[in-house]
C-alpha positions as semicolon CSV with decimal commas, in nm:
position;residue;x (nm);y (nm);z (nm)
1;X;-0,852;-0,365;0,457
2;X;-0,557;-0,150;0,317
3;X;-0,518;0,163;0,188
4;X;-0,424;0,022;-0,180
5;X;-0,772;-0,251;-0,104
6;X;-0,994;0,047;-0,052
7;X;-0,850;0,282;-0,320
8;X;-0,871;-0,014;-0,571
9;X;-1,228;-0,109;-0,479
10;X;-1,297;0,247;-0,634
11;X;-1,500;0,221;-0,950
12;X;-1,431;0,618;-1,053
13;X;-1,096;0,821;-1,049
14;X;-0,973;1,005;-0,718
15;X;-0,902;1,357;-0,707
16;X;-0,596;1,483;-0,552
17;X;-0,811;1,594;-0,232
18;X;-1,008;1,220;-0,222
19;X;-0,664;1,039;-0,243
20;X;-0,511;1,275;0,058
21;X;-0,800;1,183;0,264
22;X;-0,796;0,844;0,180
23;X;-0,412;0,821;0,241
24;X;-0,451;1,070;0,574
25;X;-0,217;1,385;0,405
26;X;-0,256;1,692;0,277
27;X;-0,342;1,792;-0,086
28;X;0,040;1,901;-0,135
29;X;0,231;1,599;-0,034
30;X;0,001;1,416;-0,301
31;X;0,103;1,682;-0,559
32;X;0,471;1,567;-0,432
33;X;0,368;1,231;-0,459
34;X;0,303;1,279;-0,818
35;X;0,599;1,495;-0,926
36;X;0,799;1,144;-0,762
37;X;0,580;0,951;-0,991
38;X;0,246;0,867;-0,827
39;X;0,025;0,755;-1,182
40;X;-0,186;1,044;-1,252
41;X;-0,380;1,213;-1,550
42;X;-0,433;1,547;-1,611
43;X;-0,795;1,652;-1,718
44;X;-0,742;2,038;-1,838
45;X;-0,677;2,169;-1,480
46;X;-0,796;1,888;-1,297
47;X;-0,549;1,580;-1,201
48;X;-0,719;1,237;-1,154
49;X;-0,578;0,907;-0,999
50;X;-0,698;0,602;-1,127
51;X;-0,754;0,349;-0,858
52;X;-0,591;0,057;-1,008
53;X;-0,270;0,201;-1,091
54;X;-0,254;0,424;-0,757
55;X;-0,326;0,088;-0,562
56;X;-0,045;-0,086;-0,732
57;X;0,221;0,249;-0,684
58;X;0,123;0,213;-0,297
59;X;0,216;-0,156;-0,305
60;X;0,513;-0,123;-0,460
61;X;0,614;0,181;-0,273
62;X;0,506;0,044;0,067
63;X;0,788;-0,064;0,315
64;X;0,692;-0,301;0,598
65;X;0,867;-0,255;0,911
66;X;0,945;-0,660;1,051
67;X;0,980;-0,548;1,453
68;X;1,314;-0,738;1,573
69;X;1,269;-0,990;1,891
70;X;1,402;-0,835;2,233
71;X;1,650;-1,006;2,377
């Protein structure tokens, strides 16, 4: 199961710390992560990711690496 499989089973909103923990980073690369555009919404001083939309960011910000055949 992915990252973006788990986070999207999720039936309540992440917060910051839950998504870093989830996604193996720190609290501050997510709050980078947003300022780039993760989907977030702020709740007075608390931000909240909801799952579907930060399952489809990861997806479409994802890059696959295809290994090349040795020669």
């Amino acid at each position: 199961m992915t990252i973006a499989e788990t986070i999207r089973s999720r039936k309540q909103a992440l917060t910051v710390i839950e998504f870093a923990e989830l996604y193996g980073t720190s609290k501050y690369s997510v709050y980078k992560l947003i300022k780039r555009g993760l989907p977030s919404v702020r709740l007075g001083a608390s931000i909240r990711l909801d799952p579907a939309q930060t399952a489809d960011w990861l997806e479409a910000h994802t890059t696959t690496k295809i290994p090349q055949k040795r020669r």
